[in-house]
N, C-alpha and C positions, 0 to 999 in steps of 0.2 A: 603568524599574522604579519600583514604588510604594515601597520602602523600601529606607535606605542607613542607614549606621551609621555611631556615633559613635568616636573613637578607642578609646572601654574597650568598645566591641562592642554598649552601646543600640541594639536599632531603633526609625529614628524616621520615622513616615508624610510621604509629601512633603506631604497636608494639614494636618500638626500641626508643619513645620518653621517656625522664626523667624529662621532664617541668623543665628544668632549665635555660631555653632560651625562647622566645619568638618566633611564629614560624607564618609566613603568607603564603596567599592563592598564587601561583604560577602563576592565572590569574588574579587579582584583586589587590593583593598583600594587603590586609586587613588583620587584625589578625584573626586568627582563635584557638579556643580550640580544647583540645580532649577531644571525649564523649564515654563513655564504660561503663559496666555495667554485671551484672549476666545475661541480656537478650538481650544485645544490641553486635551488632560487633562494635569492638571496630573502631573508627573511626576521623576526625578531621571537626570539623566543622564549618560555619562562625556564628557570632553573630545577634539576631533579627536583623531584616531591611536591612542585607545587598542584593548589589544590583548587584551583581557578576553576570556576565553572563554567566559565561562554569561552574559555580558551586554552582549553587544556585537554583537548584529544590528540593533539601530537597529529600536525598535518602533515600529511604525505608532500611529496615534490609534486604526485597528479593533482593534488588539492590545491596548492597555490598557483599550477600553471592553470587549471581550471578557472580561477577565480581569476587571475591575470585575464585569461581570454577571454570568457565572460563581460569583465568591464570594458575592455577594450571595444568588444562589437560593440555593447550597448552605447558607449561614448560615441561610438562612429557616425550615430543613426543619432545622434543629435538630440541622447533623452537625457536627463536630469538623474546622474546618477554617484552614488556615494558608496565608496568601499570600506568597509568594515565599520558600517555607523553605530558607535555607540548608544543605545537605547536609556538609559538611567532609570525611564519612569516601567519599563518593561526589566531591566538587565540582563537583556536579549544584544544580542551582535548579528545580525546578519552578514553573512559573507559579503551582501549588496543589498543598496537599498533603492529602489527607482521613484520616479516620480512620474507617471505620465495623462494629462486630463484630471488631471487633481487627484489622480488614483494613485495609493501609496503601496508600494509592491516590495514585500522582503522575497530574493529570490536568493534559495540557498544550494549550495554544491556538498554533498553529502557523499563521501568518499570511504569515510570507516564506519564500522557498528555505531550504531543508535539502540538504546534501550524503547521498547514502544511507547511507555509510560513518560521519559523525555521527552519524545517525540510531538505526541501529544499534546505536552505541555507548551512546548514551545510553540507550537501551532495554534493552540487556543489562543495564547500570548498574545502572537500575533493581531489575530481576529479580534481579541476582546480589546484590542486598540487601534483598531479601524486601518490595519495594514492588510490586504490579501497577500499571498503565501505561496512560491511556487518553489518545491522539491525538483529539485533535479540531479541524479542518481551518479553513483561514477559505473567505470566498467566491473565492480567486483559486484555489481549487483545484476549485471545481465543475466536474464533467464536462463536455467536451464532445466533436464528432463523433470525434474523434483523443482518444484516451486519451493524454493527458499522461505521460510516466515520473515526473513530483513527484507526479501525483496516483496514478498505479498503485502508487506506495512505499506508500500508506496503506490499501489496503484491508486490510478485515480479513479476523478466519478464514470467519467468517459473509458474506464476499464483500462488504459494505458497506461505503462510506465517511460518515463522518461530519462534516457541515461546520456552523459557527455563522456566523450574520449580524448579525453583535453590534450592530449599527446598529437593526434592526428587530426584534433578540431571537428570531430563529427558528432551528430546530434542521432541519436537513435530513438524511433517510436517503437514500442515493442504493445502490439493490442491484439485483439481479439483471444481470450488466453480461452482453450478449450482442451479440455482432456476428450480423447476419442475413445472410441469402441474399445480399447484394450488397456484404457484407462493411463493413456501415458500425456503429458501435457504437450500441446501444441501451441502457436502463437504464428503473427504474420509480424515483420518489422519492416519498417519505414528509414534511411539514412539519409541524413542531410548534412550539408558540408555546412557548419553555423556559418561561414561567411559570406550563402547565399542567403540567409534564412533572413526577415526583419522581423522584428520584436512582436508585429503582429501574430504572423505565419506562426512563433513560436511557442505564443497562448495557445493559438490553435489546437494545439499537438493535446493540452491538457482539457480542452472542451468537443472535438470533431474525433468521433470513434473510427477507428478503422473498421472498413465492409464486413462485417459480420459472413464467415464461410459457414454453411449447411453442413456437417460433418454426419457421417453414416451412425446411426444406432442401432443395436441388438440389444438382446435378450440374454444375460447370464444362462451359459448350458446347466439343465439342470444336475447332473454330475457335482458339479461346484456349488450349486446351490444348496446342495445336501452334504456336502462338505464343508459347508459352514458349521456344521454340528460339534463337527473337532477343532476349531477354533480355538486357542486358549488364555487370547490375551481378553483384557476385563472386560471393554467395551461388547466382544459379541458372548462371553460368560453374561453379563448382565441383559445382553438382547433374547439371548434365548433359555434365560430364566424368566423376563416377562414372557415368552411365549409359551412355558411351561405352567404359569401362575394364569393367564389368562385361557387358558386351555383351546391354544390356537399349536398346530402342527405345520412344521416348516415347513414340509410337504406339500401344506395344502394353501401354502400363501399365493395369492394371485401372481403370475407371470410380470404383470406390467410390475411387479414392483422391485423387479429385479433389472431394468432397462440399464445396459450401458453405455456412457461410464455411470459409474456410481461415486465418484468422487466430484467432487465444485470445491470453488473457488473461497467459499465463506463458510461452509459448515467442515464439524471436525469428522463426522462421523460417516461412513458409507450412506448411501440413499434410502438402500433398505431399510435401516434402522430409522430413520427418522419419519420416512413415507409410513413403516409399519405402525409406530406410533403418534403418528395423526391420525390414520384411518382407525386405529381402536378405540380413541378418544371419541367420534364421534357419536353424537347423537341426533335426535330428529331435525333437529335446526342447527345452521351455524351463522356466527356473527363475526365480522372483522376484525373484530375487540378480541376475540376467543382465538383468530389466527394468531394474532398480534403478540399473544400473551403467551401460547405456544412457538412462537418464534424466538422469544426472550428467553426460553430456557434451553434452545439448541445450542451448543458447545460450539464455538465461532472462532476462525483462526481469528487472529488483530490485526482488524484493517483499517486504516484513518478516513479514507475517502470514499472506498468501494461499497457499497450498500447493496450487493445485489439480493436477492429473495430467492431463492430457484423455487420455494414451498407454493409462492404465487403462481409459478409454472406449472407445478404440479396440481393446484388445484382449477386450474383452467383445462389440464389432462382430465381428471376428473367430470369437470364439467362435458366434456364430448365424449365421455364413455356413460355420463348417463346417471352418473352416482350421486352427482350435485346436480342442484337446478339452481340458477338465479332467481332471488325472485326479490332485489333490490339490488340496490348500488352497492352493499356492505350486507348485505345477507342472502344467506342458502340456506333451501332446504335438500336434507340428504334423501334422496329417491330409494338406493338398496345399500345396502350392507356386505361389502366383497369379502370379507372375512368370516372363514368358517370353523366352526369349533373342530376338534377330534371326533 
């Protein structure tokens, strides 16, 4: 942390300290030193073992130069801005706090593991005290082939993740996240050098989607599809035990419901299983409430901002194959039944 405080509650920068005083954490209120060095930003920090909670993940050098850089642009652009504000009625710290049109904005640099359940919390925090909230990622959270569950926590609503490379100053949009035909992830990114970008432009990145690409789908060969039989971890044991208890043959499962990829971005399970078990559930009518309530029990990776449905895609697939018919805003009725007994 850049600033620790004096016993009567001064904040004093660890560039403007003269170790003539003693000086403690502003959350915790523990002693704390300053650490600086030929390689290090200079900085203030608590002693082994402490048990601080707004200050005690052990910040990297990219975390503080982040946060350095950060403040500096926003300072530049002539906004209302405070670094490492103590919160007391939350016992929340933002890395930074802005103020701009009367809007209170905690903008945080997130560089090491988060638990989701902190995360969470700290973000409701936020909200539940009238601050908006903008994540922004370091580079160990950049995409790759495997979507990471640290870096799936942070997408946002607009589907992008946002990461700073606080070494080189560059701002990354990483969106459009799609797995293709061989189920491997895909994505397009966006690089901005933050010292063209203005605070505007910046929000931007977490509300204006990157162009959604058309990517090619197929059909699982069915080879494979029948090789799902020997499967032996639990989730397709339990899939093709309901298959066996509803006396439906994998065989004779409908094509389209093996479409791929078969993996997304929110559920835990392949597409198959979860499509198979919609279409069994139905009955002569459906109601919204009834999607609703079967989406609630789908196995969901943990995402904070990202709310996508694909089960809504799916059942507008449905609807131009003829299976559903609308016949209200919030209800269907089902026309045929694609699944066939043995």
């Amino acid at each position: 942390m850049f600033y620790a405080q004096t016993i009567e509650g001064r904040r004093v920068h660890a560039n403007d300290y003269d170790r003539t005083q003693p000086l403690i954490c502003p959350g915790c209120r523990a002693r704390v030193y300053l650490k600086s060095g030929n390689k290090n930003v200079t900085h203030f920090a608590h002693y082994a073992n402490s048990d601080c909670q707004q200050f005690s993940e052990g910040e990297s050098q990219r975390h503080l130069l982040g946060k350095q850089l950060l403040y500096s642009w926003i300072k530049s652009q002539n906004i209302k801005v405070e670094l490492e504000a103590w919160l007391p009625e939350m016992k929340q710290r933002p890395d930074l706090l802005l103020e701009i049109d009367h809007r209170r904005i905690a903008l945080e640099y997130q560089c090491s593991p988060i638990p989701y359940k902190k995360l969470k919390e700290r973000t409701q925090g936020y909200q539940n005290h009238g601050y908006e909230i903008y994540w922004i990622c370091g580079i160990d959270y950049f995409p790759h082939e495997r979507l990471r569950d640290k870096t799936r926590m942070f997408l946002q609503k607009n589907g992008s993740l946002v990461c700073l490379d606080s070494v080189n100053g560059l701002v990354y949009q990483f969106g459009d996240f799609q797995f293709n035909k061989y189920n491997k992830l895909t994505w397009v990114q966006q690089i901005n050098n933050i010292s063209l970008l203005n605070v505007n432009e910046f929000e931007k990145l977490y509300c204006d989607s990157i162009d959604r690409r058309v990517l090619q789908k197929t059909t699982m060969p069915y080879p494979k599809q029948i090789a799902l039989l020997y499967k032996k971890d639990q989730r397709h044991r339990d899939f093709l035990s309901d298959l066996y208890v509803n006396q439906h043959a994998l065989a004779n499962l409908p094509a389209f419901l093996f479409t791929l990829p078969n993996k997304t971005l929110v559920y835990q399970i392949p597409a198959y299983m979860w499509k198979y078990a919609f279409l069994n559930q139905l009955q002569s009518r459906l109601t919204y409430s009834q999607v609703q309530t079967f989406i609630e029990k789908l196995p969901r990776y943990e995402t904070l901002f990202y709310k996508e449905e694909p089960l809504l895609d799916f059942i507008k697939e449905l609807e131009a194959r003829k299976i559903l018919k609308r016949i209200g805003k919030k209800e269907w009725q089902v026309s045929s039944f694609p699944l066939r007994n043995k």
